[in-house]
C-alpha positions, 0 to 999 in steps of 0.5 A: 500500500503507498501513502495515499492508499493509506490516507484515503484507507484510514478511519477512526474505528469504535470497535474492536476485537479483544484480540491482543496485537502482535507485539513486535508489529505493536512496537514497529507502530509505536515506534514511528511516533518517535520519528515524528517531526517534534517541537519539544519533549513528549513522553509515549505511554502505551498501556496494555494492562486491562485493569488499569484501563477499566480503572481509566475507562471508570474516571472518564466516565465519572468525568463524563457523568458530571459534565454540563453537555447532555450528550456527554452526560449520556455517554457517561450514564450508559452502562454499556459505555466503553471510551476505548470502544473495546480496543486493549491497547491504549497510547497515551501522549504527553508533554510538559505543561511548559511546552506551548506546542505539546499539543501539536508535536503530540499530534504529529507522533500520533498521525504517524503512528495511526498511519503505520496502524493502518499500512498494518490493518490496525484500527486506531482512533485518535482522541482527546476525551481520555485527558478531560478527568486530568486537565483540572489536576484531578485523579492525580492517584490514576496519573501516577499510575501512567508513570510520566516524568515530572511535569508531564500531562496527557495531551491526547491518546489513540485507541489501537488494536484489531477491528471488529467485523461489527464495526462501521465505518460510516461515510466521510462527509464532503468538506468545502474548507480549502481555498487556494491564494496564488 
């Protein structure tokens, strides 16, 4: 597959098989994150431990529960709710707070890594909910548990594992949000 047949081919997938990656095609992905273009410091944080991801999904959807947008508070209230969609491999991006581009260098080693996924047939959805229950300095107990460096926040996370025959891909709008200045 090239590039653009990678492009065009990748989806957000919500919902996966409970099948584990394979490890070394895992950290083939993982690490196209760390060739990306960068902008300062960021910390790459794959969490394969169930528990701790059921422990995770738990405090999104507290977070979700108390939220004042009804279709999150929806969300957070479903008993059947999973933020990872089912996926057993979540990858956490972080950056120091002090880093003005943390965002964008996070992302950047994220799209790499999703593109790789996707060249592999591995699904992945790119999000920023799971960082939500950290941005006011709550839940600190479960941050620790991520075991970031000093000073470092999540900034976006990336599901990643084999998808579900179940899953739809619905299709990608037609968006007019180009425009050229020659």
């Amino acid at each position: 597959m090239d590039t653009m047949d990678i492009i065009k081919k990748r989806r957000s997938i919500r919902n996966y098989t409970n099948e584990k990656i394979d490890e070394n095609i895992l950290k083939e992905v993982i690490n196209t994150a760390t060739i990306a273009p960068v902008a300062g410091e960021f910390q790459i944080t794959v969490i394969e431990n169930q528990e701790l991801l059921e422990k995770y999904n738990i405090v999104i959807k507290e977070f979700l529960k108390n939220s004042p947008d009804e279709n999150m508070k929806a969300m957070g209230e479903n008993p059947n709710y999973n933020a990872f969609y089912g996926a057993n491999t979540l990858v956490l991006f972080s950056a120091p707070d002090e880093n003005p581009f943390g965002g964008l260098t996070t992302s950047l080693a994220a799209e790499n890594m999703i593109l790789a996924a996707t060249e592999f047939d591995l699904g992945t959805c790119y999000m920023v909910s799971p960082i939500f229950p950290f941005n006011d300095g709550a839940n600190n107990d479960l941050l620790k548990e991520f075991n970031l460096p000093d000073g470092f926040k999540p900034v976006c996370a990336v599901t990643i594992g084999k998808i579900s025959p179940e899953n739809e891909n619905p299709k990608r709008p037609a968006l007019d949000n180009v425009n050229y200045v020659k």
